[in-house]
C-alpha positions as CSV (number, residue, x, y, z in Angstrom):
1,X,-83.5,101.0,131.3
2,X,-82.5,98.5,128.6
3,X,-79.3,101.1,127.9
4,X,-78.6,100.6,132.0
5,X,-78.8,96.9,132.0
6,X,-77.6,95.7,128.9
7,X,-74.8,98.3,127.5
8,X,-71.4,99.1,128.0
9,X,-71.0,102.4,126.8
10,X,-68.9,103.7,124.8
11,X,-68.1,107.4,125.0
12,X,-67.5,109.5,122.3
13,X,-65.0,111.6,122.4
14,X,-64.9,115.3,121.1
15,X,-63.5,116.0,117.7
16,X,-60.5,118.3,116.8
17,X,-60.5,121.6,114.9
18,X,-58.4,124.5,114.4
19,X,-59.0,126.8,116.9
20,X,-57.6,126.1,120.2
21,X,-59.4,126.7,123.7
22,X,-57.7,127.4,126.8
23,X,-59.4,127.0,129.8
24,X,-58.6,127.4,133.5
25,X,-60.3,125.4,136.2
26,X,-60.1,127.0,139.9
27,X,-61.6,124.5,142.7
28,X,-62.3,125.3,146.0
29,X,-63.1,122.2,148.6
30,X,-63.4,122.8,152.6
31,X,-61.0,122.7,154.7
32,X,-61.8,120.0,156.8
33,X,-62.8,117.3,153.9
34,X,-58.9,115.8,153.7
35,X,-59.0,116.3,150.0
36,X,-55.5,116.5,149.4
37,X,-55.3,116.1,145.5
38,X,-57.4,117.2,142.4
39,X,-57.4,115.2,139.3
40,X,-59.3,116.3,136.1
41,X,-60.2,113.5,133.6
42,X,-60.9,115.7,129.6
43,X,-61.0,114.7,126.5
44,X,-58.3,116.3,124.2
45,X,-58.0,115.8,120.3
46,X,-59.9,112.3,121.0
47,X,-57.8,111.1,123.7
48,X,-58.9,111.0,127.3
49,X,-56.3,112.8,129.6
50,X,-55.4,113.1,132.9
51,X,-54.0,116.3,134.7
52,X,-53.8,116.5,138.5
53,X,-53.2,119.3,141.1
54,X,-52.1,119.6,144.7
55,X,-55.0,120.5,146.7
56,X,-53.6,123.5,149.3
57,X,-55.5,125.6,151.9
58,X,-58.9,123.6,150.2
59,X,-57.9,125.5,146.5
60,X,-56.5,123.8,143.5
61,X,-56.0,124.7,139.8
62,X,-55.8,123.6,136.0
63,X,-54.8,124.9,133.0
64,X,-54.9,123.2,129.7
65,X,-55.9,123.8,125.9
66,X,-58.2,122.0,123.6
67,X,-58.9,121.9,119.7
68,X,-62.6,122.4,120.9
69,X,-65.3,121.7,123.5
70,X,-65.3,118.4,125.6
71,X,-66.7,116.6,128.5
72,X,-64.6,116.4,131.8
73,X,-65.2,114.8,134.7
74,X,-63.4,115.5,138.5
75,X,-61.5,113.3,141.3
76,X,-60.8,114.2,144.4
77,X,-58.5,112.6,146.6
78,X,-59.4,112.1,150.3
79,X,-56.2,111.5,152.9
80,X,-53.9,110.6,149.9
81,X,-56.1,108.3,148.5
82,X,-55.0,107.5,144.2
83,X,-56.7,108.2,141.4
84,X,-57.1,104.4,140.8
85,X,-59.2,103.6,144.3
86,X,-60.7,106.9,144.8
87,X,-64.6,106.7,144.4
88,X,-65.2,110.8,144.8
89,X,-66.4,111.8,141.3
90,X,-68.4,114.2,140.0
91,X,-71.7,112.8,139.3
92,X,-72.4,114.2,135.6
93,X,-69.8,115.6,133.0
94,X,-69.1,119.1,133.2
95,X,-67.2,120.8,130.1
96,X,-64.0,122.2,129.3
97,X,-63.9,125.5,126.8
98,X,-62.4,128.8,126.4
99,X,-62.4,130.5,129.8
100,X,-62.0,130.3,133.8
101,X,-64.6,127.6,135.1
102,X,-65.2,127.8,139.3
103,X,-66.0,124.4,140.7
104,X,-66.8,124.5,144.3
105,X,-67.6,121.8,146.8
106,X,-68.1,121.3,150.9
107,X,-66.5,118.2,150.9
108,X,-66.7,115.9,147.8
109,X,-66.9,115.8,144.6
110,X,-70.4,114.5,144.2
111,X,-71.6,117.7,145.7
112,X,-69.5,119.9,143.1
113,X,-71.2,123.2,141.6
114,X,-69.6,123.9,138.3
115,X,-70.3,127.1,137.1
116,X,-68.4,130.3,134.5
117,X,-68.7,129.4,131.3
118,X,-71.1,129.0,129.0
119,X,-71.6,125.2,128.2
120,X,-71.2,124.5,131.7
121,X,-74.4,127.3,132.8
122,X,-76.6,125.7,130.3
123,X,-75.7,122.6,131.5
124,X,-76.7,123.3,135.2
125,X,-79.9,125.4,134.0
126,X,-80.6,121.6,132.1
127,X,-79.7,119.6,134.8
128,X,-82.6,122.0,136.7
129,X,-85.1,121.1,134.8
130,X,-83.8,117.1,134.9
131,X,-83.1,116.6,138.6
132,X,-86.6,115.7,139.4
133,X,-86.5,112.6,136.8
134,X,-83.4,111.8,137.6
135,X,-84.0,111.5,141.7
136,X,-86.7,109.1,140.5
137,X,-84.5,107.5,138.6
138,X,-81.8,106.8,141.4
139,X,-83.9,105.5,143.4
140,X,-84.8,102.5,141.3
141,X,-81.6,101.9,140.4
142,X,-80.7,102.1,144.2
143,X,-83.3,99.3,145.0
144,X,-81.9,97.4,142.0
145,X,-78.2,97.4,142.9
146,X,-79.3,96.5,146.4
147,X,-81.3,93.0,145.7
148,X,-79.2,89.8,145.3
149,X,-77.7,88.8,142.3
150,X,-80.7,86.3,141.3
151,X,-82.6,89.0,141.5
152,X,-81.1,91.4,139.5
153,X,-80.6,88.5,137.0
154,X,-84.2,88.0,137.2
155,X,-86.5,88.5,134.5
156,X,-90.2,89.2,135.3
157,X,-88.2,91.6,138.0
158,X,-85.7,93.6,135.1
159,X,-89.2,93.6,133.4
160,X,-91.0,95.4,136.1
161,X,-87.9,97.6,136.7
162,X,-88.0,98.2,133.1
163,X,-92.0,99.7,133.6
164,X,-91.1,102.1,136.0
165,X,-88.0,103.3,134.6
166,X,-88.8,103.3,130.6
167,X,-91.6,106.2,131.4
168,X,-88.6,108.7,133.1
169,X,-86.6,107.6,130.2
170,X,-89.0,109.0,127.9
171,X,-89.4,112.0,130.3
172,X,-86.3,112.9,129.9
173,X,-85.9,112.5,126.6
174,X,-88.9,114.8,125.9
175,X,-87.2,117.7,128.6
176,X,-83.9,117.1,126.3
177,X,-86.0,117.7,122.5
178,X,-87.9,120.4,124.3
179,X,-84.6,122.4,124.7
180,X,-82.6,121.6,121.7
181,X,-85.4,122.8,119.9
182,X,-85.8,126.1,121.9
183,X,-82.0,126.7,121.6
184,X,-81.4,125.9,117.7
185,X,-78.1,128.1,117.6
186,X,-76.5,127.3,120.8
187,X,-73.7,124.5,120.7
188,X,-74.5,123.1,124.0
189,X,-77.6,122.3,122.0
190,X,-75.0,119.4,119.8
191,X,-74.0,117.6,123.8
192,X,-77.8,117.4,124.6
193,X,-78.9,116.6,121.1
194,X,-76.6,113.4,121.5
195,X,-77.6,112.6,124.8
196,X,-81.6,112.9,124.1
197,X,-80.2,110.1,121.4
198,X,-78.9,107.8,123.7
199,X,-76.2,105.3,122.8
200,X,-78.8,103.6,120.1
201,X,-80.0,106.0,118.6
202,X,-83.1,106.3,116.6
203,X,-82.1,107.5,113.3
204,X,-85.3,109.2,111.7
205,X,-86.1,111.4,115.1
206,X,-82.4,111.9,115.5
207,X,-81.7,113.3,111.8
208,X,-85.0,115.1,112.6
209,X,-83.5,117.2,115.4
210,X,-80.1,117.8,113.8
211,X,-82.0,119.1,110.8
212,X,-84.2,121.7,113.4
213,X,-80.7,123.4,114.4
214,X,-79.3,126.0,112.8
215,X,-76.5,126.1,109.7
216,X,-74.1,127.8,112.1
217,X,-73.9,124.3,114.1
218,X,-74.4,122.2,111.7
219,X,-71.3,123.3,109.7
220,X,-69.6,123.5,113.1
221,X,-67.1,120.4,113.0
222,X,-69.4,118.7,116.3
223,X,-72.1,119.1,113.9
224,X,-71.1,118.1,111.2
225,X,-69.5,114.6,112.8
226,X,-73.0,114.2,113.9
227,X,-74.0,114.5,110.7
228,X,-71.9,111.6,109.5
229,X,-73.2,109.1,112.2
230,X,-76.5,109.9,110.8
231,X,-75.6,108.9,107.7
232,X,-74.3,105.8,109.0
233,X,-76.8,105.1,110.9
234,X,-79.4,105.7,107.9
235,X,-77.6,102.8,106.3
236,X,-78.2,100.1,109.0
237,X,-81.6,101.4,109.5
238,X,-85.1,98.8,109.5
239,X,-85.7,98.1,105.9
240,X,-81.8,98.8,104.6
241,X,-79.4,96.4,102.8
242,X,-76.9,95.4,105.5
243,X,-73.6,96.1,104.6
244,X,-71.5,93.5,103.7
245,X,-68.1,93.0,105.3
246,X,-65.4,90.4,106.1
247,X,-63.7,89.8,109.2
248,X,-61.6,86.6,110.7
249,X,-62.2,84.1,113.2
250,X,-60.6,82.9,115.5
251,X,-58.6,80.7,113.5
252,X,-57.9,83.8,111.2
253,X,-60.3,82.0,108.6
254,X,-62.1,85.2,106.7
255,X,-65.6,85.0,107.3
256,X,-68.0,87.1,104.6
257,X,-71.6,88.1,106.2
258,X,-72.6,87.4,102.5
259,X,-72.2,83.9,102.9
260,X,-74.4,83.4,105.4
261,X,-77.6,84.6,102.8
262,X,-80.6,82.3,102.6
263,X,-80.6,82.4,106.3
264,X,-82.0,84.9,109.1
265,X,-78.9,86.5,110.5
266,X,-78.4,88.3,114.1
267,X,-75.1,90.4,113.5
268,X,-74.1,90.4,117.5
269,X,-71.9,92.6,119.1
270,X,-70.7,91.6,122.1
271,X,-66.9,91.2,123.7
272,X,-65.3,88.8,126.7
273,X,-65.0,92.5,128.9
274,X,-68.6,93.3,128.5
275,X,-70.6,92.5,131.6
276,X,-73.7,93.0,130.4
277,X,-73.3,90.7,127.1
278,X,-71.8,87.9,128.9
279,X,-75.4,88.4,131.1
280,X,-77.1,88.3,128.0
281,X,-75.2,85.7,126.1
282,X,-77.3,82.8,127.6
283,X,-80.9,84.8,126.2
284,X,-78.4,84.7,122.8
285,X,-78.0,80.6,123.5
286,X,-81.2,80.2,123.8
287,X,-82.8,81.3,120.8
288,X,-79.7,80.2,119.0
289,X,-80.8,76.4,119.9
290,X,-84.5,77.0,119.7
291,X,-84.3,77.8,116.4
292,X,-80.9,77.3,114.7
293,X,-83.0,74.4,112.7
294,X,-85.4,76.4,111.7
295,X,-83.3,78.7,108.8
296,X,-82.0,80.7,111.9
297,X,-78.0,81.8,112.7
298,X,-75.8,83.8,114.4
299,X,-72.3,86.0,113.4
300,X,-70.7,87.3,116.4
301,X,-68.7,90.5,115.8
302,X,-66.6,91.1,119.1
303,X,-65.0,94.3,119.7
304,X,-62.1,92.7,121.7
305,X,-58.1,94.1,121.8
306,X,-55.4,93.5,120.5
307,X,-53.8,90.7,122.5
308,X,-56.9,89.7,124.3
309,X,-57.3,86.8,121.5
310,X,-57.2,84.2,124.5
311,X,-59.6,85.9,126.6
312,X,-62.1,86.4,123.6
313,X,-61.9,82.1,123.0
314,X,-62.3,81.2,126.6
315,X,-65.5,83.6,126.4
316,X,-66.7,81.6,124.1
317,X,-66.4,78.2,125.4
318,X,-67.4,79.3,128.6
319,X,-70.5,81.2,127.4
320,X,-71.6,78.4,124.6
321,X,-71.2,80.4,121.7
322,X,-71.3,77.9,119.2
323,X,-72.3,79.9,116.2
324,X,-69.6,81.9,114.0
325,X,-67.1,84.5,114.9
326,X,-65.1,87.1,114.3
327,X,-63.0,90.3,114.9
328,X,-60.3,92.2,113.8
329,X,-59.2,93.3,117.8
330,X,-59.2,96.9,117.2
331,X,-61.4,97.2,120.7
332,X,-64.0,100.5,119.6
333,X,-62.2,100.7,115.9
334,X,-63.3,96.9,114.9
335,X,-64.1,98.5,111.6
336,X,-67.7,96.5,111.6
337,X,-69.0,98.2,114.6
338,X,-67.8,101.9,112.8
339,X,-69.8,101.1,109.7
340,X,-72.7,99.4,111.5
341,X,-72.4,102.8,113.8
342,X,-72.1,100.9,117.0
343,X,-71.5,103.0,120.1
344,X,-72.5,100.5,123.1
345,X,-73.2,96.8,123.2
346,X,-74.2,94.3,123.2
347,X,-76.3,95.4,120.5
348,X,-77.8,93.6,117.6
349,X,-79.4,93.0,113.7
350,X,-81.5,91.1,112.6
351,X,-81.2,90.2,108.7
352,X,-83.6,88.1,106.6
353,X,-82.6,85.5,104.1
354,X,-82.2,88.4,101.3
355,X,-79.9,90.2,104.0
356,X,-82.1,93.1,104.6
357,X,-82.5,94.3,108.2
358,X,-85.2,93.5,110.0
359,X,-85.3,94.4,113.7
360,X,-82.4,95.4,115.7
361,X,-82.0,95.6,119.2
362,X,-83.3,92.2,120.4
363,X,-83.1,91.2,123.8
364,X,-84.6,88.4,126.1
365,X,-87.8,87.3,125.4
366,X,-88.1,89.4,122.7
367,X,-85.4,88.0,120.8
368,X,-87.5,84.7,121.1
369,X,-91.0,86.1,120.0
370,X,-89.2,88.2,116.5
371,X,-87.7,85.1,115.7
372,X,-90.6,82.8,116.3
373,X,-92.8,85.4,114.5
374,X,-90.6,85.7,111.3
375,X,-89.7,81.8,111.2
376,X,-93.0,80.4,111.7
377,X,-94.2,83.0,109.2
378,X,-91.4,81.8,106.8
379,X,-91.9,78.0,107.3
């Protein structure tokens, strides 16, 4: 739930390797939808790409190549409808690979099968086995999107949200381990090995996993990526030395994390697009008065563009930020979130005074009770 609520996701994208995989995607739609274009959204060598196709007598077609395996996702267009305002997508990501992959629908693409090659049969065969958990899940997010905005914003009612949906979470997850483990050689295994990890993952049962998999994936090039975000992650782990860095403010003054020791330190993501951190930045405010006298600060890290420099200050004025911080406005390359192995925010650490980490994660209330846990034990 907390992943639903409070994170912008970042997706990451599929690496490159030698070999190239051509694939062909033939779509059939009925007649009488008034879908009258296709578009196909891949990834490709790290980049996301766009391709569309004339839908004709309810049929369209792709063709493309790429360096290896990646998630795709499908528009359709209704009456001429663009890319930009259409709302009929597929629901999950299907994949693109070597081969010919049939996608057929009645009408829209929400109701797409996607079927031919092999990624794309185990992932239907795991989407079996997950459509029970995630009907359940729908529907509470349903009933969440449709009460006012104080409601949502509400937090005894995100907390009981959070009850019902935490227990599916953890459903799922187990389906997800269950079939990594029972397919140790089968690369599909490396997409649902990432997404039983979730976009923070937890690093000892993740390494655990990729270790259970065979040598065949984990030399593959997926595999071994995923073996250097374990590696990053192990170094931001609960009981690790955080990693120092330097990064400017936003009067291009270097800031060094370093120089904040002798302090407890939340490192916090966060940047003026994200929806969810500007919804948590006044949970961040709060502790950040409540105990900024106590041997308690804050080093915001934002993960802003290039150019948004303007946007990134009036977020902070507007949102009371009146701790430190920085950013090098590389968006998803700020080269603190790569090292700290961020892949959604906001998201968070919590250092001691020695600069050891300590919790991570912290939200709401519970940013509160660490804090008045650790400082009252301190004090």
């Amino acid at each position: 739930m907390k992943k639903l609520l409070y994170s912008a996701l970042f997706l990451l994208p599929a690496l490159a390797q030698a070999q190239t995989e051509n694939f062909v995607v033939k779509g059939t739609v009925g007649a009488k939808a008034g879908v009258t274009k296709a578009y196909l959204r891949y990834v490709n060598a790290q980049k996301w790409l766009v391709d569309s196709a004339a839908v004709k007598n309810g049929r369209f077609e792709f063709k493309g190549a790429v360096p290896e395996p990646g998630r795709a996702t499908l528009v359709l267009s209704h009456n001429g409808t663009s890319l930009a305002k259409s709302k009929d997508a597929t629901k999950e990501f299907f994949f693109v690979e070597q081969g010919t992959i049939a996608i057929s629908t009645p009408d829209s693409a929400t109701k797409a099968v996607v079927r031919g090659t092999p990624l794309n049969d185990e992932n239907a065969k795991l989407a079996a086995l997950l459509k029970s958990s995630d009907s359940r899940y729908e529907a509470y997010i349903k009933e969440y999107r449709a009460q006012p905005e104080a409601m949502r914003k509400d937090p005894a009612y995100i907390k009981q949200l959070e009850a019902k949906l935490d227990p599916i979470e953890a459903e799922q997850k187990q389906i997800r381990t269950a079939y990594i483990k029972a397919h140790p050689d089968a690369r599909y295994s490396l997409f649902v090995l990432q997404d039983a990890a979730g976009s923070v993952p937890e690093v000892t049962s993740y390494a655990a996993l990729y270790q259970g998999l065979s040598a065949n994936l984990r030399n593959s090039v997926r595999g071994k990526r995923i073996d250097e975000q374990i590696k990053r992650l192990q170094k931001v782990a609960i009981g690790a030395e955080a990693p120092d860095f330097t990064q400017n403010n936003p009067d291009n003054v270097p800031v060094k994390l370093s120089s904040l020791r002798g302090k407890y330190v939340l490192i916090d993501f966060w940047a003026s697009w994200c929806g969810p951190c500007r919804q948590e930045n006044p949970n961040v405010v709060k502790a950040y008065n409540a105990f900024k006298d106590k041997g308690f600060t804050i080093l915001g890290v934002s993960l802003d563009k290039e150019g948004a420099r303007e946007a990134w200050m009036r977020a902070i004025e507007k949102d009371g930020l009146a701790w430190t911080q920085v950013s090098d406005l590389k968006y998803w390359n700020n080269a603190v979130a790569q090292e700290y192995g961020v892949q959604s925010i906001p998201q968070n650490f919590l250092l001691d005074p020695q600069g050891k980490i300590v919790a991570a994660n912290l939200r709401g209330e519970e940013l509160q009770s660490t804090l008045s846990k650790l400082l009252n034990k301190a004090n």
